[in-house]
PyMOL CGO cylinders between C-alpha atoms (Angstrom):
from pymol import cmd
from pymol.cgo import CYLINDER

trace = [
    CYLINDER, 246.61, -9.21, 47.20, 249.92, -9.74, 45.37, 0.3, 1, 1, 1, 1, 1, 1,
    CYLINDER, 249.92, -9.74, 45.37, 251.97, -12.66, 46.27, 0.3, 1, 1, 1, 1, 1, 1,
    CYLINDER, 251.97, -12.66, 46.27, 254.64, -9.93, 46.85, 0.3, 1, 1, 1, 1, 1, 1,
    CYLINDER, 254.64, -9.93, 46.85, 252.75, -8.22, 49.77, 0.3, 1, 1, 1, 1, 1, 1,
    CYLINDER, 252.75, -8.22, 49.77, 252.08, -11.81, 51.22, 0.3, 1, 1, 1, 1, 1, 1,
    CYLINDER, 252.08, -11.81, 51.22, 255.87, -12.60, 51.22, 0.3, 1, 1, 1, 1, 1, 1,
    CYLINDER, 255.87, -12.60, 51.22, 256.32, -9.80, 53.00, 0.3, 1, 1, 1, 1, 1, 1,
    CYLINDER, 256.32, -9.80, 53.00, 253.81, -10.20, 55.43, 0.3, 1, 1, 1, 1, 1, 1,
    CYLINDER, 253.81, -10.20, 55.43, 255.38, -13.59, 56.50, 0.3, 1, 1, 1, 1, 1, 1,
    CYLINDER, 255.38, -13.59, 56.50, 258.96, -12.09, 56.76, 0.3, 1, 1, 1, 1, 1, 1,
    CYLINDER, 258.96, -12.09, 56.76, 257.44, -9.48, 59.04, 0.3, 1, 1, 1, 1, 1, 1,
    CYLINDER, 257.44, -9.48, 59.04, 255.81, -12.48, 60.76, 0.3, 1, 1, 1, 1, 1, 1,
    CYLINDER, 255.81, -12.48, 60.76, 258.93, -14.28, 61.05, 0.3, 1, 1, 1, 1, 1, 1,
    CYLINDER, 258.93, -14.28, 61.05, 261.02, -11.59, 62.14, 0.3, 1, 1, 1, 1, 1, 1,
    CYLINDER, 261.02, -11.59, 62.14, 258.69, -11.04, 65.26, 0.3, 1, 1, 1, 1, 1, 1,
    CYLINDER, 258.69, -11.04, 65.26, 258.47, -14.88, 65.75, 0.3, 1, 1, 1, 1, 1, 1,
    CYLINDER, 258.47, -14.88, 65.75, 262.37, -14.58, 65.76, 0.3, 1, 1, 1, 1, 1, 1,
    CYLINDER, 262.37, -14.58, 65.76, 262.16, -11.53, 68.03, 0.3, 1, 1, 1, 1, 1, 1,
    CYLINDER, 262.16, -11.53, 68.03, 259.97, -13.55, 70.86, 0.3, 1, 1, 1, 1, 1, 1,
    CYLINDER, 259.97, -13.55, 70.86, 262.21, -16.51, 70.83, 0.3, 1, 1, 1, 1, 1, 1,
    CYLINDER, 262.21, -16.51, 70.83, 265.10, -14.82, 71.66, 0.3, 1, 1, 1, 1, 1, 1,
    CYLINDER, 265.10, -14.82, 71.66, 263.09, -12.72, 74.24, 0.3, 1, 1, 1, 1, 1, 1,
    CYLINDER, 263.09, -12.72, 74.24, 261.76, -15.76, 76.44, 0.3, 1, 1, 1, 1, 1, 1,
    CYLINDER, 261.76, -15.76, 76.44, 265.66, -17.72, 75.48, 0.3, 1, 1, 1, 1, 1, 1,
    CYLINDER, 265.66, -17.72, 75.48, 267.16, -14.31, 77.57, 0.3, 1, 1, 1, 1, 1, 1,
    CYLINDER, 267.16, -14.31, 77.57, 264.03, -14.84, 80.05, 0.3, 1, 1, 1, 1, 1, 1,
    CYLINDER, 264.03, -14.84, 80.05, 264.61, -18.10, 80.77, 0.3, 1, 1, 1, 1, 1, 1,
    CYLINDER, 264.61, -18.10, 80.77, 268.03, -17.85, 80.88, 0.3, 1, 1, 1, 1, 1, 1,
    CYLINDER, 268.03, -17.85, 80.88, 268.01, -15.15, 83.61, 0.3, 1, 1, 1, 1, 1, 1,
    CYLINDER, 268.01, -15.15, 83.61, 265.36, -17.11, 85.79, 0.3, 1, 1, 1, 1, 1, 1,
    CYLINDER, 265.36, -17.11, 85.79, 268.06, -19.82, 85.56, 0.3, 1, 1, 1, 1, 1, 1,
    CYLINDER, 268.06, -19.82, 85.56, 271.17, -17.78, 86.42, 0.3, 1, 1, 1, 1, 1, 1,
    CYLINDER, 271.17, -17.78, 86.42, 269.26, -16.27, 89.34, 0.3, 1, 1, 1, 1, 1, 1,
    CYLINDER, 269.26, -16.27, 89.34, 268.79, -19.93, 90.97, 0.3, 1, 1, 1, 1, 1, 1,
    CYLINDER, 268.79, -19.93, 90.97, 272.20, -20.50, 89.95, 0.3, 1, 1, 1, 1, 1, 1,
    CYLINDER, 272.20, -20.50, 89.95, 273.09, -17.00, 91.97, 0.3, 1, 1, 1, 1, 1, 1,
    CYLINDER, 273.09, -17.00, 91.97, 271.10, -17.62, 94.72, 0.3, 1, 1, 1, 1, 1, 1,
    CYLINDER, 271.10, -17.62, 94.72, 272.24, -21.78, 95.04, 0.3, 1, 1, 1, 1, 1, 1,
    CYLINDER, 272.24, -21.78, 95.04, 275.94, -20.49, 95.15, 0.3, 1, 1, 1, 1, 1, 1,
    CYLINDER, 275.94, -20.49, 95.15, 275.53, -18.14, 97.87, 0.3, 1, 1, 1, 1, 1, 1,
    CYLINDER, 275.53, -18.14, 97.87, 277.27, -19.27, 101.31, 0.3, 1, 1, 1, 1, 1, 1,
    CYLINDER, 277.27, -19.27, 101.31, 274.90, -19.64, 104.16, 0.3, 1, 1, 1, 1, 1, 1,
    CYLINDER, 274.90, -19.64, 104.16, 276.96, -21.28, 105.98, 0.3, 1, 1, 1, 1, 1, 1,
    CYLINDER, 276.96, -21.28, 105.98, 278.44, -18.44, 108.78, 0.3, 1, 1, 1, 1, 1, 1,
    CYLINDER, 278.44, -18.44, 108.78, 281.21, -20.19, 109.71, 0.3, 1, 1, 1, 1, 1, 1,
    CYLINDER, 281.21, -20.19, 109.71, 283.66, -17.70, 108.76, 0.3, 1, 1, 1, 1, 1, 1,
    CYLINDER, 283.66, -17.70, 108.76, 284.07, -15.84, 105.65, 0.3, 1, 1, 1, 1, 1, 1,
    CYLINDER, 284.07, -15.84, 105.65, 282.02, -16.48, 102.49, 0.3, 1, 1, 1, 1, 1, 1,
    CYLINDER, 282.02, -16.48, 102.49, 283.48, -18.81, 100.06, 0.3, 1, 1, 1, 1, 1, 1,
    CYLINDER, 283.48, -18.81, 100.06, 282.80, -19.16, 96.51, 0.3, 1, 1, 1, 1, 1, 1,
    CYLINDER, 282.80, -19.16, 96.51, 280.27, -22.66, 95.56, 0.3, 1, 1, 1, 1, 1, 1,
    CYLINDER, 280.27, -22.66, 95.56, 280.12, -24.24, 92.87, 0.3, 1, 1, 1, 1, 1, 1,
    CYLINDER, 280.12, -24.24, 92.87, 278.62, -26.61, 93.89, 0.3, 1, 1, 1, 1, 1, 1,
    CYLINDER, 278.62, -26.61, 93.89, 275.83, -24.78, 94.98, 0.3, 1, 1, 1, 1, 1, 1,
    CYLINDER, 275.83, -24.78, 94.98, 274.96, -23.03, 91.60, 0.3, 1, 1, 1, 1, 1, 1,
    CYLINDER, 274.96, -23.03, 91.60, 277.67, -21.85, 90.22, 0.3, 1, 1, 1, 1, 1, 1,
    CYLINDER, 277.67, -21.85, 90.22, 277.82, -24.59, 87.91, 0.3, 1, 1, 1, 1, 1, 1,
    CYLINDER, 277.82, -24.59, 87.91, 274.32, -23.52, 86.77, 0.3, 1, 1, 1, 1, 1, 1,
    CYLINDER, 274.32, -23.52, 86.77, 275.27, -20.20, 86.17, 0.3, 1, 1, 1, 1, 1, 1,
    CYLINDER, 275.27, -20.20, 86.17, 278.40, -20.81, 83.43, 0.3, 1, 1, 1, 1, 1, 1,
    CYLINDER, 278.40, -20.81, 83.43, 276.17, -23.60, 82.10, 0.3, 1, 1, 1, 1, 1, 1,
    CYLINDER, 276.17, -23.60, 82.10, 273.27, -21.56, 81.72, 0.3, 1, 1, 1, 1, 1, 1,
    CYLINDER, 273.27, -21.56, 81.72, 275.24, -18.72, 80.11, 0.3, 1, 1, 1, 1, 1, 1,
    CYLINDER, 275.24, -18.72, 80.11, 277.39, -20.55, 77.64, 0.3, 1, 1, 1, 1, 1, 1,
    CYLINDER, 277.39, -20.55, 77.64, 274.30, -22.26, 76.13, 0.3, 1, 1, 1, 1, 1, 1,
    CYLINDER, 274.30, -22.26, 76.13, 272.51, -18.88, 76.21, 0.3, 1, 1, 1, 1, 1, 1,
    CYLINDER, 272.51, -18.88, 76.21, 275.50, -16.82, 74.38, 0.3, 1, 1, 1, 1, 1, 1,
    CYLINDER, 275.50, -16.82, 74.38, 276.31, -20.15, 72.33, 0.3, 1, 1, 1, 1, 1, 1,
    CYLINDER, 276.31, -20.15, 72.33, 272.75, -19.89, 70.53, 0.3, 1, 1, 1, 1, 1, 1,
    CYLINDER, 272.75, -19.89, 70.53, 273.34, -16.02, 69.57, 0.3, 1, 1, 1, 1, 1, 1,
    CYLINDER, 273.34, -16.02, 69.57, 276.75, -17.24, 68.51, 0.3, 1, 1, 1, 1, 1, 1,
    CYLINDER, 276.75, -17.24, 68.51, 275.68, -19.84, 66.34, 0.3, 1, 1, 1, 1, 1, 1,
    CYLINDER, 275.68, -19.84, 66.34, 273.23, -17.81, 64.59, 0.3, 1, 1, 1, 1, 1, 1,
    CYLINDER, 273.23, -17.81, 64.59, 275.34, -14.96, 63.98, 0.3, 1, 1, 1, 1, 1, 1,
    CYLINDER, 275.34, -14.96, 63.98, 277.78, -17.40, 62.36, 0.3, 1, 1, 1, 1, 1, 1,
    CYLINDER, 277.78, -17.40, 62.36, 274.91, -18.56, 60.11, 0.3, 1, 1, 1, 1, 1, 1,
    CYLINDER, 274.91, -18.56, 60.11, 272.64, -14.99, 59.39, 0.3, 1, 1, 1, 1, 1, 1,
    CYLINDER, 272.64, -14.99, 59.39, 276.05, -13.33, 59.13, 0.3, 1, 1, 1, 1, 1, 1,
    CYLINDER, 276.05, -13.33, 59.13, 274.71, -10.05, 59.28, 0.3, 1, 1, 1, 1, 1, 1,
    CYLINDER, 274.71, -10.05, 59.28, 276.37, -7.10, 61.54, 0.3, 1, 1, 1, 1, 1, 1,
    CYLINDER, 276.37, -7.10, 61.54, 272.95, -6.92, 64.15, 0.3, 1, 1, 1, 1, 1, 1,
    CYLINDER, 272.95, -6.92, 64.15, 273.69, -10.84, 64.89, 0.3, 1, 1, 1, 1, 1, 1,
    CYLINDER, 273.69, -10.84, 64.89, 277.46, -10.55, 65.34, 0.3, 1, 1, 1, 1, 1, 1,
    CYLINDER, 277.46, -10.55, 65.34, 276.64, -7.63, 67.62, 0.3, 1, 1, 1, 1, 1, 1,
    CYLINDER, 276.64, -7.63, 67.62, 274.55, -9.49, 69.52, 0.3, 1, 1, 1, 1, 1, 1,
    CYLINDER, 274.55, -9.49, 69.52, 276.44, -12.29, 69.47, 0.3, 1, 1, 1, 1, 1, 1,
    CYLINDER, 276.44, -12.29, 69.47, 279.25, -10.46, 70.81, 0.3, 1, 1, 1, 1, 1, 1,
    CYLINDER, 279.25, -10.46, 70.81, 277.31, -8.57, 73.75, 0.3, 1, 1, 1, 1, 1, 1,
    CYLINDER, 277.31, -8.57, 73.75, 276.19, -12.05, 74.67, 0.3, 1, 1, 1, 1, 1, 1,
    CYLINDER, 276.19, -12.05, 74.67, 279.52, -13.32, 75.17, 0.3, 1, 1, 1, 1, 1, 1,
    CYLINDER, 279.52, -13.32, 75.17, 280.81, -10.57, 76.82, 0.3, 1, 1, 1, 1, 1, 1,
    CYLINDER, 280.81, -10.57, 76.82, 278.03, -9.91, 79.37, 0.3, 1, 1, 1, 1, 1, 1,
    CYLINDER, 278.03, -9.91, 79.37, 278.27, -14.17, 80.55, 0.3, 1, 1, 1, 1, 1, 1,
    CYLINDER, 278.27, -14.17, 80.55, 281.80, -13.46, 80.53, 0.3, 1, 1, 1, 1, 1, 1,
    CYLINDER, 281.80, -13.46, 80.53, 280.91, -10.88, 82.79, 0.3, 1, 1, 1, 1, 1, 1,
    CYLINDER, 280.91, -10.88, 82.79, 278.69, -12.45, 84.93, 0.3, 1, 1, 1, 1, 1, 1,
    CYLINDER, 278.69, -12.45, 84.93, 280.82, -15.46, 85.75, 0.3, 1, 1, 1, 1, 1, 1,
    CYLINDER, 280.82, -15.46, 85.75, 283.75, -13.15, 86.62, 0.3, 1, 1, 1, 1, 1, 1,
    CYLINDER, 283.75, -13.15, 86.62, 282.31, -11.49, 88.79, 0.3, 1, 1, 1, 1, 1, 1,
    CYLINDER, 282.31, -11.49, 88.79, 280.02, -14.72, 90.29, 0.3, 1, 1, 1, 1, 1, 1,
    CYLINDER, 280.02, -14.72, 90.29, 283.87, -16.37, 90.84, 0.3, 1, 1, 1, 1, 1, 1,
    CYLINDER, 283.87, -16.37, 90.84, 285.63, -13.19, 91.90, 0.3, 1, 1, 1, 1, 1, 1,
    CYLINDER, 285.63, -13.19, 91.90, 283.18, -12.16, 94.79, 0.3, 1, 1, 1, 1, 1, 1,
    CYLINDER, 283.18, -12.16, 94.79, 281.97, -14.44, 97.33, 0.3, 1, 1, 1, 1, 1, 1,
    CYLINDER, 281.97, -14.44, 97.33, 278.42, -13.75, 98.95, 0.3, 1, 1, 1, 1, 1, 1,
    CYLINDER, 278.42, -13.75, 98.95, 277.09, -14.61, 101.79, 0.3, 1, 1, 1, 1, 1, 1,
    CYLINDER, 277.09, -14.61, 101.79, 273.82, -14.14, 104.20, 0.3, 1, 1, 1, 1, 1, 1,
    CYLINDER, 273.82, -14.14, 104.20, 275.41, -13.82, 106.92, 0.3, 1, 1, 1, 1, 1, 1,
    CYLINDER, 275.41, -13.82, 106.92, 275.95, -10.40, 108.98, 0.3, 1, 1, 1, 1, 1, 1,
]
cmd.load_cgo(trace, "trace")
């Protein structure tokens, strides 16, 4: 076996290593912005729902801007077009998510 076909064989290697990573990062991440989802709701029935941060909310845009940071910083560093993509899909969907987390209210109460 060539040295050649080795080097490959640990970039291929890598590449899934890389690929896991970022799949349990997103995993965790979501398990995390559900609490965060689910602390910020207002049980309180005492009127209409009001937005908490206290509750979770803080988790969530904590939880997201470390999340979409990491894609960030390593599109800055790989500087290829699949990592800025991601990178920017990242950003955007957080954005997204805290948006709408601060622009609706929810509540358990019917």
């Amino acid at each position: 076996m060539s040295l050649r076909v080795q080097a490959q064989d640990v970039t291929i290697w890598r590449k899934i290593g890389v690929l896991f990573l970022a799949l349990v990062w997103t995993l965790v991440a979501a398990a995390l912005v559900l609490f965060g989802l689910w602390g910020s709701i207002d049980a309180s029935c005492d009127g209409p729902a009001e937005r908490d941060m206290a509750g979770g909310g803080w988790l969530v845009i904590a939880t997201l801007s470390v999340w979409s940071g990491a894609f960030v910083v390593c599109a800055l560093r790989l500087r290829t077009v699949t990592a800025a993509v991601l990178a920017t899909l990242s950003v955007v969907s957080s954005t997204l998510v805290v948006v709408n987390m601060l622009a609706t209210a929810s509540g358990l109460c019917w």
